[in-house]
C-alpha positions in Angstrom: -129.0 -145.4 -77.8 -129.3 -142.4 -75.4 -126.7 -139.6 -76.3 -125.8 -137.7 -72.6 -124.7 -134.4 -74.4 -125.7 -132.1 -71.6 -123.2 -129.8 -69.7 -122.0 -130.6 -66.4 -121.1 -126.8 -65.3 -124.2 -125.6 -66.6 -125.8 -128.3 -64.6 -123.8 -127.9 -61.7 -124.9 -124.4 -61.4 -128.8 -124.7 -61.7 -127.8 -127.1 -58.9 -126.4 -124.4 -57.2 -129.1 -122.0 -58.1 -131.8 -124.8 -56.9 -130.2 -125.5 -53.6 -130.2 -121.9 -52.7 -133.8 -121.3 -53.7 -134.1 -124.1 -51.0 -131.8 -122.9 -48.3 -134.1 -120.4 -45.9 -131.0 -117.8 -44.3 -128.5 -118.9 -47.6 -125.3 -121.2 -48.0 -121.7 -121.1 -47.4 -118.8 -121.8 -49.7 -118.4 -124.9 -47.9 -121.7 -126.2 -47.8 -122.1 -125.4 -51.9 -119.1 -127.3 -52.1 -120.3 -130.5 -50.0 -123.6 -130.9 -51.8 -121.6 -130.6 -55.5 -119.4 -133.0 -54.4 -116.2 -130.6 -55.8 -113.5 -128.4 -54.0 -114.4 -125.0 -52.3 -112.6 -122.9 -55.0 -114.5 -124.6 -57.3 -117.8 -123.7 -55.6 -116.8 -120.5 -55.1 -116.1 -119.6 -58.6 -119.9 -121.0 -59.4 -121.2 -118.5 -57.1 -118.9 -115.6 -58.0 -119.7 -116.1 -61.2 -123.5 -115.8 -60.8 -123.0 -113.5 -58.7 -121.6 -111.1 -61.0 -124.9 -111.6 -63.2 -127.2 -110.9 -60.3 -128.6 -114.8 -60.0 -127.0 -115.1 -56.7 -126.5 -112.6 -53.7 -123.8 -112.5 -51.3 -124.9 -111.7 -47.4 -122.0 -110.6 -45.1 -121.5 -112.0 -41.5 -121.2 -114.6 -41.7 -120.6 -114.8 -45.7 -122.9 -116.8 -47.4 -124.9 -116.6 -50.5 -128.6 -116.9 -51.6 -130.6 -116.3 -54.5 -130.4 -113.2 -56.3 -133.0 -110.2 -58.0 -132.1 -111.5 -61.6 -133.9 -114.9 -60.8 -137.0 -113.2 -60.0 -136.8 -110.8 -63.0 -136.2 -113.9 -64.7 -139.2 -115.6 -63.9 -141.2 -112.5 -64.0 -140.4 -112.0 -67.7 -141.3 -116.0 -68.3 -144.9 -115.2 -66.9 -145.4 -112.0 -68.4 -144.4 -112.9 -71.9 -146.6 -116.3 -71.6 -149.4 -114.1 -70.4 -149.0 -111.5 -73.2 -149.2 -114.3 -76.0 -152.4 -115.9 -73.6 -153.9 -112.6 -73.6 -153.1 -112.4 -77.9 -154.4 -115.6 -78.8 -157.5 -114.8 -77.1 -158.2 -111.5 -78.8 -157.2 -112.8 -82.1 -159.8 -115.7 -81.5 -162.0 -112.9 -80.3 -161.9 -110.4 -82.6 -162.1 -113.4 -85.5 -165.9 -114.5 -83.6 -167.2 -110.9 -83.6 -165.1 -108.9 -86.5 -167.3 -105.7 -86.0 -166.3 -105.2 -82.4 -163.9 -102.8 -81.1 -161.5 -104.2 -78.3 -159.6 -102.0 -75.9 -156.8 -103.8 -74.0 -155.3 -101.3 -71.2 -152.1 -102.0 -69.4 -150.1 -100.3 -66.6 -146.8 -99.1 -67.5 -145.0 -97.5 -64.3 -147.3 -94.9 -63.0 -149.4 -94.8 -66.2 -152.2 -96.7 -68.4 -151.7 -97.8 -72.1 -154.2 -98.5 -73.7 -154.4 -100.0 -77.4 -157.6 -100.5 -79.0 -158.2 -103.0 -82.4 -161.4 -102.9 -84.8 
């Protein structure tokens, strides 16, 4: 037996959030609210509502909507802490094959260099 517990709004708005990654020059209120199949003050609170956390972006004249900064901090933050843990794994499995050595990882932060080094 399959148990559907998932969230419609939730789902309608990474249906939102996917149809404007799509769209090229954005959506209208209108068009949002054609594709979800629901009324426009319904689309409209969708977008307000990711607008106000920075997932969506509205564009004046004509008013329409597209994806905002906070997806592509979003993903940047999915790569970057994957890559980290990549990076980790492969010094731990390092430093396990050659115990004596003494690894120096360096990484830009800003307008500077980090650098941590393990024995």
């Amino acid at each position: 037996m399959v148990v559907n517990n998932r969230i419609q709004s939730v789902e309608r708005a990474l249906d939102v959030l996917e149809m404007l990654a799509q769209s090229g020059n954005g959506l209208r209120v209108t068009d949002v609210a054609q594709r979800l199949n629901v009324r426009a003050p319904t689309a409209h609170n969708f977008l307000r509502t990711l607008a106000q956390r920075g997932y969506v972006q509205r564009i004046e004249n004509p008013v329409r909507y597209k994806i905002g900064a906070a997806v592509s901090q979003l993903v940047r933050a999915g790569f970057e802490n994957s890559a980290m843990a990549e990076t980790e794994a492969a010094v731990a499995a390092l430093s396990r094959r050659h115990p004596a050595a003494v690894i120096s990882l360096t990484k830009q932060i800003g307008g500077d260099l980090s650098m941590n080094s393990m024995q």
